[in-house]
Structures are given as C-alpha cells and as structure tokens.
C-alpha positions as CSV (number, residue, x, y, z in Angstrom):
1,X,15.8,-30.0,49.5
2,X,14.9,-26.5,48.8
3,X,18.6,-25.1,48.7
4,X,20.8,-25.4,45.9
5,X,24.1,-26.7,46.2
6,X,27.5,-26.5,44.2
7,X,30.7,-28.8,44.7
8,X,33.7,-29.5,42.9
9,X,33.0,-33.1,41.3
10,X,36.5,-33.7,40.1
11,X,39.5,-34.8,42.5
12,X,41.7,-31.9,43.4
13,X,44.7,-31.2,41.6
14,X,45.9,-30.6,38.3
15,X,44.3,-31.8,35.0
16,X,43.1,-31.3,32.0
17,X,39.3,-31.0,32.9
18,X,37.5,-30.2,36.3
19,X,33.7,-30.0,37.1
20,X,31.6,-27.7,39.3
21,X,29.1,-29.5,39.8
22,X,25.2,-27.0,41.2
23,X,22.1,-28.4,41.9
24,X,18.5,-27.1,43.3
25,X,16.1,-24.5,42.2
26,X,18.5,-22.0,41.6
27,X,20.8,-23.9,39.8
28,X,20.3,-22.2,36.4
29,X,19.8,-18.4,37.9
30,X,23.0,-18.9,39.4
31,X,25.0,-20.3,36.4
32,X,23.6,-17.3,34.6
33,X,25.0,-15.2,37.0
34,X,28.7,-16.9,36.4
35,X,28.6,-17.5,32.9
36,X,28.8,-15.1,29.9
37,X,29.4,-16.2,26.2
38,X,32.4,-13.1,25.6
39,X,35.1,-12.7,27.5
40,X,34.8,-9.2,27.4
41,X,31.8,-7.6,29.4
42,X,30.0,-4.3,28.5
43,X,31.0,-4.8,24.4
44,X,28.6,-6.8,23.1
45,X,24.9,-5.9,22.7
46,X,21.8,-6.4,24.6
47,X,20.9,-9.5,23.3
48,X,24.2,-10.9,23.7
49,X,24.5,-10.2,27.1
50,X,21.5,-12.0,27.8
51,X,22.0,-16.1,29.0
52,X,20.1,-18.3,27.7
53,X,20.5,-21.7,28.7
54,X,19.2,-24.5,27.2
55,X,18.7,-27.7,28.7
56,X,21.2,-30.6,27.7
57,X,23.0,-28.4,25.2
58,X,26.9,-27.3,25.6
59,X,27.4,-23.7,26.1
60,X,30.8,-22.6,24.9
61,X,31.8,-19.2,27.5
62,X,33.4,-17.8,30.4
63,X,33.5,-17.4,34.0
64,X,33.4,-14.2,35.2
65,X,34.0,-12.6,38.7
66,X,31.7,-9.7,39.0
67,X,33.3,-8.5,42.9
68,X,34.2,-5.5,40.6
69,X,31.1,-4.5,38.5
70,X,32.5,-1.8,36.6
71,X,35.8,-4.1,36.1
72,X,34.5,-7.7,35.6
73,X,37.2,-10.1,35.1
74,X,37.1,-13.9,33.4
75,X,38.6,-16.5,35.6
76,X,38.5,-19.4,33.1
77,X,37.5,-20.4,29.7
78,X,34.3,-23.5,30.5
79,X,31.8,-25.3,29.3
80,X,28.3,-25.1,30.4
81,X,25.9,-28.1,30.9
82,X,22.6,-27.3,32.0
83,X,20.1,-30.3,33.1
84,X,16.8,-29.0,33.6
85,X,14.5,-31.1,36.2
86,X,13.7,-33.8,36.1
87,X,16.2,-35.5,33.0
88,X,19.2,-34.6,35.5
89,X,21.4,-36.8,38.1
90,X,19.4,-35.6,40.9
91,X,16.5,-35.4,38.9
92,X,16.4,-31.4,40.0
93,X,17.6,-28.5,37.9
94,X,21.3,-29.3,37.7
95,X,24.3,-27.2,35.8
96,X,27.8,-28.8,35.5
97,X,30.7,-26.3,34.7
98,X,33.9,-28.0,32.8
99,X,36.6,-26.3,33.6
100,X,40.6,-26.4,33.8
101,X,41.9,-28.4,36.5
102,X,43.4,-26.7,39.0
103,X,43.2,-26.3,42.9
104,X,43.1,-22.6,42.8
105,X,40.3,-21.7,39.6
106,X,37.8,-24.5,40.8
107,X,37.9,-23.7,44.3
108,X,37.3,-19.9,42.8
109,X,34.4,-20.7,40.7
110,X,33.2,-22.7,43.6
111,X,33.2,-19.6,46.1
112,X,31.6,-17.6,43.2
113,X,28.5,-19.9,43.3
114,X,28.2,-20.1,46.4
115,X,28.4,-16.5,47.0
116,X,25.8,-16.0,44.3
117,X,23.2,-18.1,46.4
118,X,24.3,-21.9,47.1
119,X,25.2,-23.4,49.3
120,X,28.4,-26.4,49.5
121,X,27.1,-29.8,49.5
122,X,27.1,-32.4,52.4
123,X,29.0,-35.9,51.5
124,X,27.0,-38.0,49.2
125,X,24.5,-35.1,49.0
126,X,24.0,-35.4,45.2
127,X,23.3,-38.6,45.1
128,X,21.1,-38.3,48.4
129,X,18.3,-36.3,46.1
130,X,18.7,-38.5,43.3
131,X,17.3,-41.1,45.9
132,X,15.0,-39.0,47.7
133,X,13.4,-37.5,44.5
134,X,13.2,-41.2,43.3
135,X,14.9,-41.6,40.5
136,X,17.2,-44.7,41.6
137,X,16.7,-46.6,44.9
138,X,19.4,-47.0,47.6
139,X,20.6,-50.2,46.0
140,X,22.1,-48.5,43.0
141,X,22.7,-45.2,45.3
142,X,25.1,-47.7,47.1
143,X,26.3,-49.2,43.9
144,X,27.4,-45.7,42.3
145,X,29.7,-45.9,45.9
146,X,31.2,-49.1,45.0
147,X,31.7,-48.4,41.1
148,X,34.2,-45.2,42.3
149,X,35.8,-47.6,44.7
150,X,35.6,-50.8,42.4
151,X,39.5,-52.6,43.1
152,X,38.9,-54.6,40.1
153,X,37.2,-55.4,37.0
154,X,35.2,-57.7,38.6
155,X,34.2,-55.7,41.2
156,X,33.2,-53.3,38.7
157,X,31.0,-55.3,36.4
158,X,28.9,-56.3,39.8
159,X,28.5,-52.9,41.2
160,X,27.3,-51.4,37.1
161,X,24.5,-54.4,37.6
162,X,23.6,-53.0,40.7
163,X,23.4,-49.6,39.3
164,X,21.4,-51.1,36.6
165,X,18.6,-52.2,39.3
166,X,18.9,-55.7,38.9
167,X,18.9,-56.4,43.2
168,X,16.3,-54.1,43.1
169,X,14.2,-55.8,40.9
170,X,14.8,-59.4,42.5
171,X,14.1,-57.8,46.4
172,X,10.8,-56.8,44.7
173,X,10.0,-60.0,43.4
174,X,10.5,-61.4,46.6
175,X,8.5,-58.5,48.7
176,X,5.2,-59.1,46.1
177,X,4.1,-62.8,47.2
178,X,4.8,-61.3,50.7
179,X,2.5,-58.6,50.5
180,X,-0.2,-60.7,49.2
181,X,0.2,-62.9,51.6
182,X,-0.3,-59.8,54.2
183,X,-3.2,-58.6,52.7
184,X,-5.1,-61.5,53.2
185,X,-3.9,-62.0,56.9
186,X,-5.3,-58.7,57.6
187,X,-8.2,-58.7,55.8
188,X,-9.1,-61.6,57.8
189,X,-8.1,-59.8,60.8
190,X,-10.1,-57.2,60.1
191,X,-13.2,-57.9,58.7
192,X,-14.4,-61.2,60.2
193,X,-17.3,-61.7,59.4
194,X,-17.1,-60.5,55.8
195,X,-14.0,-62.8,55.1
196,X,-13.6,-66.2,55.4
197,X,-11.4,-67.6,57.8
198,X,-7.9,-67.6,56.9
199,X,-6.4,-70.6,56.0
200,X,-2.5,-70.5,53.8
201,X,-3.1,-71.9,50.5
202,X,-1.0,-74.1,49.0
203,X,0.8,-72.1,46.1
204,X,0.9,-69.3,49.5
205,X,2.9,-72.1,51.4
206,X,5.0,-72.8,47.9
207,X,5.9,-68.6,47.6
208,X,6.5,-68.8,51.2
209,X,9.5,-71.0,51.0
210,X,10.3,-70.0,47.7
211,X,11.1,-66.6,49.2
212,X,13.2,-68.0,52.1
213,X,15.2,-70.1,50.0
214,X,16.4,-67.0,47.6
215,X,16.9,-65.3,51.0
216,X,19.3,-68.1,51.5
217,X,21.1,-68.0,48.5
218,X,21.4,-64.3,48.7
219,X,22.9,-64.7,52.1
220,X,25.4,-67.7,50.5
221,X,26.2,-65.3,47.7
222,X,27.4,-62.7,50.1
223,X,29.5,-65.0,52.2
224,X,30.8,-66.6,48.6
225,X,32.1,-63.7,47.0
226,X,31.9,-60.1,49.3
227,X,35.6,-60.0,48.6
228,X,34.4,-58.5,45.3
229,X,33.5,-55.2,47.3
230,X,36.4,-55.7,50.1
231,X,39.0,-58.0,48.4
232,X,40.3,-61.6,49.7
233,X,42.8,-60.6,53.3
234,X,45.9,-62.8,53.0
235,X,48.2,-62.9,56.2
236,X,52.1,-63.7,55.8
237,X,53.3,-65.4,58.6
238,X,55.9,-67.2,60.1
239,X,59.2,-66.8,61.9
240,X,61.3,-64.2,61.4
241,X,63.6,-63.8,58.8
242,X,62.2,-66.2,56.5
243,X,61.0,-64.0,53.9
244,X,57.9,-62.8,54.4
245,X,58.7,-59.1,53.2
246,X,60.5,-60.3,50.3
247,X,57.4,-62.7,49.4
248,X,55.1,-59.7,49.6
249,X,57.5,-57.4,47.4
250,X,57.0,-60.1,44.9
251,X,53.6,-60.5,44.9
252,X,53.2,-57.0,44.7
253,X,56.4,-56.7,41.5
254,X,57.8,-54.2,43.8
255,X,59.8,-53.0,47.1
256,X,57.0,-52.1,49.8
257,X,58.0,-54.1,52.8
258,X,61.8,-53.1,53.6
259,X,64.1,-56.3,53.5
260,X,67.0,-56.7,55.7
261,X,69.0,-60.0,57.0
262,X,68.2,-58.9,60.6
263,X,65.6,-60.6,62.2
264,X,62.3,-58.9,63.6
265,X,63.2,-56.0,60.5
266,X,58.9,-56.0,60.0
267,X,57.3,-55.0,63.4
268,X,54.1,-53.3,62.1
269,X,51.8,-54.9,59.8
270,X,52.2,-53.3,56.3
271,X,49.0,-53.5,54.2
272,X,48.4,-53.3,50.3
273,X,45.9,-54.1,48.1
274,X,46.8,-56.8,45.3
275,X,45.0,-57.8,42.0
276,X,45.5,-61.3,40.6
277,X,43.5,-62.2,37.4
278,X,40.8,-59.4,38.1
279,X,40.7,-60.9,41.6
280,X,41.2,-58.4,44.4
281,X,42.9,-59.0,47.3
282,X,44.2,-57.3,50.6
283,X,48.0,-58.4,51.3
284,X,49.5,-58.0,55.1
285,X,53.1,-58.6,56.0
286,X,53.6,-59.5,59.5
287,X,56.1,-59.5,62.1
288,X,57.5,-62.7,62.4
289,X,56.6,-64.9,65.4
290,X,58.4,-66.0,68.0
291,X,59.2,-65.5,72.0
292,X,61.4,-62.7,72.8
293,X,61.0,-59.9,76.1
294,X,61.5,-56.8,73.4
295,X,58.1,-54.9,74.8
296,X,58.0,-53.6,71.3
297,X,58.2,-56.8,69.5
298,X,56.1,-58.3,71.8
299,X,53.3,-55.3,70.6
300,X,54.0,-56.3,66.9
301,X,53.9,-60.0,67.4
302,X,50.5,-59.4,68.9
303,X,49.4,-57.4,65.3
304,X,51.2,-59.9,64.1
305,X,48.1,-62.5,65.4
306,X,45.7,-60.3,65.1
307,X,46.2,-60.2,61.3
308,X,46.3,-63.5,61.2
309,X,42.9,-64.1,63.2
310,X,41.3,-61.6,60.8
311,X,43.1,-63.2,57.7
312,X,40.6,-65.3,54.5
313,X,43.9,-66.6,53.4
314,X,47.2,-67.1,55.6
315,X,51.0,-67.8,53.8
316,X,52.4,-69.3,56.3
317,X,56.6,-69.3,55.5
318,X,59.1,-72.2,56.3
319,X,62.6,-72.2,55.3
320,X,63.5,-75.4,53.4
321,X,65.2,-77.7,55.4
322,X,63.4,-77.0,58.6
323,X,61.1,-79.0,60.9
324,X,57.8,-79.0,61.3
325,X,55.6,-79.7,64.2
326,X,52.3,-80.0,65.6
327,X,52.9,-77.0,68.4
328,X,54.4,-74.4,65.5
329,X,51.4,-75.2,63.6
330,X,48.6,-74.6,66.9
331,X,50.6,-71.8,68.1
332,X,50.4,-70.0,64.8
333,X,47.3,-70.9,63.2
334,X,44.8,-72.7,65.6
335,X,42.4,-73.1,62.8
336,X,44.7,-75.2,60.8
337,X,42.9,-78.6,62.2
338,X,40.4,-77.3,60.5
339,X,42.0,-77.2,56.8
340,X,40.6,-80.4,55.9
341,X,37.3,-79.0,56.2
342,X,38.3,-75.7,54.1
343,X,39.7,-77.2,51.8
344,X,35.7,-78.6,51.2
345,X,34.6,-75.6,50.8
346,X,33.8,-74.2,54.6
347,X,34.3,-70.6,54.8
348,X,36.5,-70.7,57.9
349,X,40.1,-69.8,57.5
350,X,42.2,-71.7,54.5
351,X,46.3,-71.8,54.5
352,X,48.6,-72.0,51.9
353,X,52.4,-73.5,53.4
354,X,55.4,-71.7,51.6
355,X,58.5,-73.4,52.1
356,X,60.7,-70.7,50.6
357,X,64.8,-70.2,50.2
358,X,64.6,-73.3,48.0
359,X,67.6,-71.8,46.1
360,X,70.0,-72.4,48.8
361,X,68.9,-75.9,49.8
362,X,71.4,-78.6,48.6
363,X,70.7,-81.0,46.0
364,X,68.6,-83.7,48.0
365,X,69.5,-83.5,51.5
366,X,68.7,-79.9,53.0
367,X,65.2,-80.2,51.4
368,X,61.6,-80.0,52.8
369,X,61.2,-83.9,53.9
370,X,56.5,-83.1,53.1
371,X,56.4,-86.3,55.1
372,X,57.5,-85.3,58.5
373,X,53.9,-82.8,58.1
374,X,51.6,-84.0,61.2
375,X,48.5,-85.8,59.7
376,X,46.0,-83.3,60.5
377,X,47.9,-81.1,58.2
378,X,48.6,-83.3,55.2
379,X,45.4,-81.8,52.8
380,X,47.2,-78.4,53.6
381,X,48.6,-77.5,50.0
382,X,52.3,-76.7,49.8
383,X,54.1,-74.4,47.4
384,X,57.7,-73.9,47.2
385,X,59.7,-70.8,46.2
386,X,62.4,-68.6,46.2
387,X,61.7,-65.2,46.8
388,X,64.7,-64.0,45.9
389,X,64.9,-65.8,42.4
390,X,61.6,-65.4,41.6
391,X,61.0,-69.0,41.4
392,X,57.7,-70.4,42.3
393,X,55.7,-66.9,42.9
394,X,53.5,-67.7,39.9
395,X,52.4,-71.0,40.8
396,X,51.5,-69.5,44.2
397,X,49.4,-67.3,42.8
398,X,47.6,-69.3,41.1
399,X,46.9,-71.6,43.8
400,X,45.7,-68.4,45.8
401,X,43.3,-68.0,42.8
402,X,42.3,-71.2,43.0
403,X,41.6,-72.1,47.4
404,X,40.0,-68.8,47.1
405,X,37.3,-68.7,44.2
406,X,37.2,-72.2,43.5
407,X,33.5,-72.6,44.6
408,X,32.6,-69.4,43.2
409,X,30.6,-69.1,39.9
410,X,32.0,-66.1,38.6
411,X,29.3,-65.7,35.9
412,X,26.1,-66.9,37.8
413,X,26.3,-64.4,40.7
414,X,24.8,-61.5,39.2
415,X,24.0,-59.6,42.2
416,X,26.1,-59.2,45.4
417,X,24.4,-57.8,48.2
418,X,27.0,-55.7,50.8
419,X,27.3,-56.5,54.4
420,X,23.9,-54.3,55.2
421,X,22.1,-56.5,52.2
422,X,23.2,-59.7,54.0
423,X,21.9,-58.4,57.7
424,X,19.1,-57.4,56.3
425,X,17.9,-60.4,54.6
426,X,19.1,-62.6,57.8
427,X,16.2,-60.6,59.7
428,X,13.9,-61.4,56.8
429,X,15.0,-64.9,57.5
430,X,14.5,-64.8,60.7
431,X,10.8,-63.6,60.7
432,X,9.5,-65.7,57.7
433,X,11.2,-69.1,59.3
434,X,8.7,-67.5,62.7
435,X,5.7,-67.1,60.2
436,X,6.4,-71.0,59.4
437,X,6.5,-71.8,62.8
438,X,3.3,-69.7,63.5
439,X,1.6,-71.5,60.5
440,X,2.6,-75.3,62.0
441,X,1.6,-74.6,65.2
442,X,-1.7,-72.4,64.5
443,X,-0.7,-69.4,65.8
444,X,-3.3,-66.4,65.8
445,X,-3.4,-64.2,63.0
446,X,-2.5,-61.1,64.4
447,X,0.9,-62.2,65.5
448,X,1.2,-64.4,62.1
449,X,0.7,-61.0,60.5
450,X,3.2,-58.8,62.7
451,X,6.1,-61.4,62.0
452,X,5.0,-60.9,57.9
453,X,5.0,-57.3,58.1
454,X,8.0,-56.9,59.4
455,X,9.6,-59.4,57.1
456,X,8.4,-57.2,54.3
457,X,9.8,-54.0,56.0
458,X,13.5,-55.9,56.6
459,X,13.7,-56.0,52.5
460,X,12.1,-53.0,52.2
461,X,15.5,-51.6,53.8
462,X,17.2,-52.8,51.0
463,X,15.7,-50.6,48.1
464,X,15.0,-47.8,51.0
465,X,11.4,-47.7,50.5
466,X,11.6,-48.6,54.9
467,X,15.0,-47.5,55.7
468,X,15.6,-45.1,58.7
469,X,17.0,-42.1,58.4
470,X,20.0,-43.0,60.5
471,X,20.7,-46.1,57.8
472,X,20.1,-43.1,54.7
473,X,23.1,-40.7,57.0
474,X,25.2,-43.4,57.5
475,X,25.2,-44.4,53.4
476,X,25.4,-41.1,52.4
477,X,27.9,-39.8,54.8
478,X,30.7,-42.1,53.0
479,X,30.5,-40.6,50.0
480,X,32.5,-37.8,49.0
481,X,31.6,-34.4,48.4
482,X,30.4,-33.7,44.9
483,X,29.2,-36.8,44.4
C-alpha cells in the first residue's frame, strides 16, 4: 500500500482516447515529472515551468521524455486529472493521463512512470485499495467486475445496484439483530453473576427467523436468476444432420456453426453467447448423437453429452415426419421424465422439442403425428420450424423466453448475490438453523454462542468485513490490470 502504481486503464489498440491510470503517494510527484503545460522545454519562464496540479481540475499539456535532458522530447498531447486523497477511486492520491490511443505511446508513457518511481499494478489492484482503504465494500468491488462484463442490460442494471450498496446494506440489516443477539449470549457467558440468566426473548426468536427466512430468499434469488451474471446454457441436440448448426446460425442471425448435408459435419461443441429481449444466454451446438466406431466421433458425441448434462435449456431436434420413442428420449435426455415437474417451476433441467425441416414435409401425411409422444413426455412443449426458411425461429424464442424466466420477477429482485454470496449465506443457514436447534433443546450457551458467531462471520464474508485473504486474491486476481 505504500507504492504507487501506474497502468494503462483503457483496452489496447487504437482509439480516440486512452488512460494511464497512477495511484499511491507519489502519484502527483510523478505526474509532475511527466507533464509540462508547453511543448517546448527550456522557453518559457520560471514560473511556467513550474507544475501545479490542482485536484479535480483538467490540465491541458504534454508528455515529455526527459532520457535526454538537454533534448527533451513530447510524446503526446494529454490531459491531466489529478484526484488528491481521499475524493479519488482508490480513495489515495490518484492522477489519470488521457491520452491518444495507441499500443506504442501508452505503453511509452507507461514505462515513463514507472521509471520515474512506480511500479505496474497487479490485476484488480485499483480496485483492491479502494476496498482496503474503505471506501466501497467487496460487494460493489465485485459489482464494478460484473458491470465491465455485464452481457445484457439486465445484467447491467443488477450489477449498478450492487455498486450502489444496496446487498450491502440488506447483509447488514441481517448481521445487526445477530449481533445483539451475541452480545447478550456472552454477556451471560461472561459475567454470571452480574447478568441474569439468559433466556431468548420473544421478538429475539421473531429476528431469529426473520433472518433465516431472508437467508432463504436470497439463496432462491440466486438459484432464480444467476443467469443474469452467467447467462441461461441452452444445448442443441439430436441426431445428425437435422439441423442443429443451421438452428444456431439463426438464432444467432448469422453463420457460426458451418453447415453441410454430411452427417456428423459438427464434432466439437461450438459455444456463443446470445441475447433475447435483454435476456442473456449461452448457446452450444452439438455433435449429433448416435452409434458409430469413428474414435473421433465417439470423443465428440461424448461433448456432445456433456453439454447436454450441463445444459439450463436443451433443443432437442426432430425432423418432421420421424418417430419418436421412449429409448431416443432416455438415451438423450434422462431428465426428460422429469419435465412435468419443470415445467412447475423445479430448477432441474427444462426441454424445448424442435421438430424442424417442416418446409419439406408434404401437405398432411409426412407431418409430425404429436400423438405418437410417449405420455411421460406430453407437457414437453413443441415448436416447429424451418431453419432454412426462417419459419418458426421467433416463436421459439419466445418460448425460450418464456420456460426460462417465467417465475422470475424481473422488477422485484433487486439484488443478486454471485455464486460466493449464495455459499455464503447457505453456511449462515446452516449455523442459525443449529442455534434453533441449540435453543429447542437447551443447549449451553457457549456452544449457542459459537454457532452465532460464526453465523455472523459467514455474512460478514459478504461485505469483506471477515473475508480471508485468500477469498480477497482470488476476487481481485480476475480483474484486469488497470482496473
């Protein structure tokens, strides 16, 4: 914390603006070594040669490369925002350089600053100090993550209330009552005979499963609607040659999967993200499934399953005309017994059957007989289309929309905890439903008051106000550098 370091802030390549980005106690000292307001050193008087930089005020200048003293040249033509501690990002003394954006005069004012005393950031290192120096808690440090990787608006508006504080705000609400709670288990613990003994009170009880039951919800809400963060994975499956790369190319509106009449054309699983009405999804196209002794379709077919397995949504493609049965069905999707279920709401895999090529069936007697489905697959919705013709794609994707958010109030869920929220609070759970426990069955208070304590530390994980330092690394470490 006592070094100052510099990164580029901007992706590389070309562009019309690009930011160095310097913070730490030398942050200013070294910008003044960088920056001068004329363009040509050793012309302008004493006072003009003098930096002055004034915090939160643009500073119109140069950057220049002092290797030659007695022959300074300017690199680029900037701007120069200094942040003095603690009104800054990192709540230190922070200096942003706009610059032109290019590879080669970024990375140059970059190796200027860091010969002139910094050092180059670690991933996420920015943002680290603005969560060790306090000014935001891990929550939003996790949100800023998610608002540069948002796949949707959606995604977005979730991650800025995050940012905002609002989890953090709602995980302290829930740590207060607990807290209270503890104090008055210990002080009984502690001073006996000063203290009477303890006994839960009845509003303590009512806080008590108060908190477990927004645990509960906040564990629901993750399991509801995390595809905000990771977006809905939909499998394509089926046989070969029925489609499923030409399906994907429309859903996408254009040629990712190549498309041949030969069978077994896919063999690797091709992956792309897909947006549907500000709904983000992951999109796979598989090989298509069936028995063959090609060792290298037999690998794909494998992927193939895999994907499947893994799969929130499968499209599992028929041509029209063709049969049914129970075996297909099991040997492709053994969840699909389960549909009926799904379709209720269960979180467990949900399929979607897509009789496709409906363009070449004949009038009445080559089509998809829906009958001949086996019973346990009857509440299994059914779309038809023709990939090639377009027909059909947009009803499918509505009814994607629909199997997949139908339960979910888009307006309601405020705050979305991330899959280290969710663990989290199932280890608060945990320990508060063993506090009940304790409480029903008279349990002493020193082990009443271990199981509270460390429900309290469990969310303290959350905001980072308990979080190891392996959990901080392992945050921080996915960010990029410069940021």
């Amino acid at each position: 914390m006592n070094d100052t370091i510099a990164a580029i802030a901007t992706p590389y390549g070309s562009g019309g603006i690009g930011v160095i980005r310097i913070s730490g106690p030398r942050a200013f000292e070294i910008a003044s070594i960088l920056f001068s307001k004329t363009r040509v050193p050793g012309k302008y008087t004493a006072d003009q040669n003098t930096c002055v930089l004034v915090s939160h005020r643009v500073t119109h200048g140069f950057i220049l490369d002092k290797t030659d003293l007695d022959n300074p040249c300017v690199l680029d033509e900037v701007l120069m925002i200094p942040m003095r501690a603690p009104r800054s990002y990192t709540a230190e003394d922070v200096v942003e350089i706009q610059a032109h954006s290019g590879t080669i005069v970024l990375r140059s004012i970059l190796e200027l600053a860091i010969s002139s005393g910094a050092r180059l950031s670690e991933p996420g290192e920015f943002t680290k100090r603005a969560f060790l120096n306090q000014r935001i808690d891990l929550t939003q440090a996790e949100a800023v993550a998610d608002i540069i990787n948002a796949r949707s608006v959606s995604s977005l508006k979730f991650a800025s209330s995050q940012n905002l504080g609002e989890l953090r705000l709602q995980i302290q609400q829930l740590r207060e009552p607990l807290i209270n709670f503890l104090s008055r288990l210990e002080a009984s613990i502690d001073f006996p005979d000063e203290v009477e003994t303890f006994e839960i009170s009845l509003s303590e009880a009512e806080q008590l499963d108060q908190v477990i039951e927004k645990c509960q919800k906040f564990i629901q809400q993750h399991n509801d609607a995390c595809f905000l963060r990771d977006g809905i994975r939909i499998a394509i499956g089926g046989e070969p040659n029925v489609g499923k790369s030409s399906l994907m190319n429309r859903l996408l509106e254009r040629d990712k999967s190549i498309v041949t009449p030969i069978p077994g054309t896919t063999r690797d699983p091709i992956e792309e993200g897909l947006n549907i009405d500000g709904i983000p999804f992951v999109i796979i196209d598989t090989a298509g499934i069936h028995e063959t002794d090609d060792l290298v379709e037999i690998i794909g077919i494998e992927k193939a399953k895999d994907h499947i397995i893994d799969a929130d949504l499968i499209l599992l493609m028929k041509e029209s005309g063709s049969v049914f049965s129970d075996k297909e069905f099991q040997k492709m999707i053994p969840s699909a017994k389960n549909q009926e279920k799904n379709m209720d709401g269960n979180p467990d895999k949900k399929v979607i059957l897509v009789i496709n090529k409906i363009d070449l069936a004949q009038e009445n007697s080559d089509k998809m007989d829906l009958t001949s489905l086996p019973p346990a697959y009857a509440k299994i919705p059914v779309i038809e289309i023709s990939a090639l013709l377009n027909q059909g794609i947009g009803q499918l994707k509505k009814k994607i929309v629909d199997i997949c958010i139908r339960d979910l109030s888009m307006e309601t869920s405020a705050v979305i905890p991330n899959l280290r929220h969710k663990k989290a609070l199932e280890l608060t759970l945990s320990f508060l439903e063993s506090v009940k426990i304790g409480l029903a069955r008279g349990q002493e208070e020193e082990t009443l008051a271990i199981d509270l304590k460390n429900s309290i530390d469990s969310l303290g994980t959350i905001t980072g106000e308990t979080a190891s330092i392996d959990i901080l690394d392992t945050i921080f470490n996915n960010f990029c550098i410069g940021k």
